[in-house]
Structure formats: C-alpha cells, structure tokens
Residue, then its C-alpha position, 0 to 999 in steps of 0.5 A: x012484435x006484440x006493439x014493440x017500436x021497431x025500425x021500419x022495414x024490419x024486426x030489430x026493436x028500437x030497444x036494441x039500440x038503445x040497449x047497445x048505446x047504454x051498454x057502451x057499444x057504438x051505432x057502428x056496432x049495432x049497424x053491423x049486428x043489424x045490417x037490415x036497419x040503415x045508418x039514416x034510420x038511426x039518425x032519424x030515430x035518435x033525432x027525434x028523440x032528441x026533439x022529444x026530450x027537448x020540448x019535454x024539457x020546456 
C-alpha cells in the first residue's frame, strides 16, 4: 500500500477508520464494511492513539 498504516493481516488502511468515525459512522459500521479486520484490532489501534495523543499532551 505505498507505506499507508494498515490493519495488520489485511489491506484496509487505518485511514478508513478514521474516515468513518469523522463522517459519524460507528466501529460497527465499519467492522461490517471491512469483515477482514477484527474488533480487537480496532480497539488496539484506537488505544494507542489514545496513548499517543496522552503523552503528547504532557
């Protein structure tokens, strides 16, 4: 994918998820969308940009 963050394991950019969440789509939706990615690699990836933006901020 030319260096784009994806979920591991598949093709679906990390982008997408982000994509959806800002257009007001739900995890659900996109986990529907993209059956090849799983909800604990969602949750992963959200967790750790949650950390990131944490220690950012301190």
């Amino acid at each position: 994918m030319g260096g784009t963050p994806v979920f591991s394991g598949t093709r679906v950019p990390v982008q997408t998820l982000l994509d959806y969440l800002e257009a007001g789509d739900t995890m659900d939706n996109f986990l529907a969308g993209f059956p090849t990615v799983s909800r604990e690699q969602v949750i992963a990836f959200l967790e750790e940009a949650k950390n990131r933006m944490v220690a950012d901020a301190a």
